[in-house]
N, C-alpha and C positions, 0 to 999 in steps of 0.2 A: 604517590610514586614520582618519579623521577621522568616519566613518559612524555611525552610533546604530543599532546593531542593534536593539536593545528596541523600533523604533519600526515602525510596519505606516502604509504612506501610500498613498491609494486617491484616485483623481481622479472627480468625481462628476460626474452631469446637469444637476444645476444651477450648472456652474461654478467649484463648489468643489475644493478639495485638504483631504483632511481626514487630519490626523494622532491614530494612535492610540497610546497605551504599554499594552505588555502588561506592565509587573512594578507595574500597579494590582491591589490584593489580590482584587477580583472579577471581572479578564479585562480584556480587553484595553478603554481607556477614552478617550474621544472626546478628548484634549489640545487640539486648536489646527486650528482651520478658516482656513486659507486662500485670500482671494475677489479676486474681482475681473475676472475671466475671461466676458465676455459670450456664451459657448456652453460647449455640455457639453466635457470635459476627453478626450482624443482619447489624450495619453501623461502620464505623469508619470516621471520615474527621479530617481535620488538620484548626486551625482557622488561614487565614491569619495575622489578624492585632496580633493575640499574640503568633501563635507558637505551643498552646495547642492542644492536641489530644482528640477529646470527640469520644469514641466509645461508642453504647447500644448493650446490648444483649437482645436476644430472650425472656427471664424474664421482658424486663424493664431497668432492671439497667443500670443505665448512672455513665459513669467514667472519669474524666479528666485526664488528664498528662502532665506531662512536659518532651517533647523530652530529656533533658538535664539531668535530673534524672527518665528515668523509671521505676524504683524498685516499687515504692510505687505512689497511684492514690492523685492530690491535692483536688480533690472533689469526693464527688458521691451523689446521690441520685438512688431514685426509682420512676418509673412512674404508678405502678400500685400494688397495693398490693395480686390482684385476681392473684388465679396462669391459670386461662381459660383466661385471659386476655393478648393472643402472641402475642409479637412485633412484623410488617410483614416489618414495613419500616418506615424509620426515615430520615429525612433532618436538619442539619446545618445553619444555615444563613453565609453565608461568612463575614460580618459586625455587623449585629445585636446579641446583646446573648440571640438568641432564636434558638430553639430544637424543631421538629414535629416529633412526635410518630405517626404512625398509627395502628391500630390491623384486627386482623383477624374478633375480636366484631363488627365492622361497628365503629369503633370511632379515630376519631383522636384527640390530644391533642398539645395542645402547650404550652411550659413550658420554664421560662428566665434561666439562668444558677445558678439560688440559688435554682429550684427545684419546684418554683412557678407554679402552674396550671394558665395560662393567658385565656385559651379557648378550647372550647373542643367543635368538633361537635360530631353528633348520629346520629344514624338509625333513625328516627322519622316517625313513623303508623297517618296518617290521612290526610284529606282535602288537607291541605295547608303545610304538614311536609313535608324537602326535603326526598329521600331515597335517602341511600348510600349504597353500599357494602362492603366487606369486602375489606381493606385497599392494593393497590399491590405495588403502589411508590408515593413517595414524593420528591417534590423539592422547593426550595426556587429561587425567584428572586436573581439575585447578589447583588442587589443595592437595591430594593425595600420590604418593608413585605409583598412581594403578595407570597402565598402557592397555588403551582399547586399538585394536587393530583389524582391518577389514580384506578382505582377501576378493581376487577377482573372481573366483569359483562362488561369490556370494555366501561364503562361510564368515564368522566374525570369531573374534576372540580377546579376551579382557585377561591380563598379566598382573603380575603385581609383582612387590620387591620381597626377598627370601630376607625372614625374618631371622635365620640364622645362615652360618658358616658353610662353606662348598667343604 
């Protein structure tokens, strides 16, 4: 892959993304702060197969980067426009370019890398509606679009992609 190992990346409270290299001679050494992000940084991951660094913050916003120039983000979008709408936890696909939001609303969303909404579950009241809670972690399969997802009521639940047409 296209990865930099040597490199340790940590999303901070003030917004930032900050990259470190460890094969600096005295540990590991602050390289390149990445800003721009109006709340604290919620996930950051690095995409294998390209190198790209997508972190979200607590707002929503999603930012791309390219290790090689972190000055300025090569994308962004937003996931929500509501400001009661906090990000609590967000997953990566390691292969696929998809992105899961979850919030504190009871909803999670999944969104490809141009910002597109692909799916979104809810809270659903009735009969036959699943309940969810509010959102605590998400994960992606490595290889598959299956999304495991963990809820603060300590309920869990594992999704996958609809094999045909809405």
């Amino acid at each position: 892959g296209t990865t930099r190992p040597s490199l340790l990346v940590g999303g901070c409270g003030d917004g930032t993304v900050r990259l470190y290299d460890h094969r600096v001679p005295n540990g590991y050494a602050n390289v390149a702060v990445c800003s721009g992000h109006e709340g604290y940084i919620v996930a950051v991951s690095c995409v294998p197969r390209t190198g790209t660094l997508v972190s979200v913050a607590v707002t929503g916003d999603v930012r791309f980067w390219d290790t090689r120039r972190p000055d300025t983000p090569i994308g962004a979008y937003r996931t929500s426009s509501a400001a009661s709408d906090v990000t609590t936890a967000v997953a990566v696909h390691p292969w696929l370019p998809l992105i899961a939001c979850g919030s504190q609303n009871q909803r999670i969303r999944v969104f490809d890398w141009a910002g597109r909404e692909l799916s979104c579950v809810r809270y659903h009241d009735g009969f036959l509606g699943q309940r969810i809670g509010a959102v605590a972690s998400l994960a992606f399969h490595p290889y598959q679009p299956l999304l495991g997802v963990g809820f603060h009521d300590a309920f869990m639940s594992l999704y996958c992609a609809s094999t045909h047409g809405k």
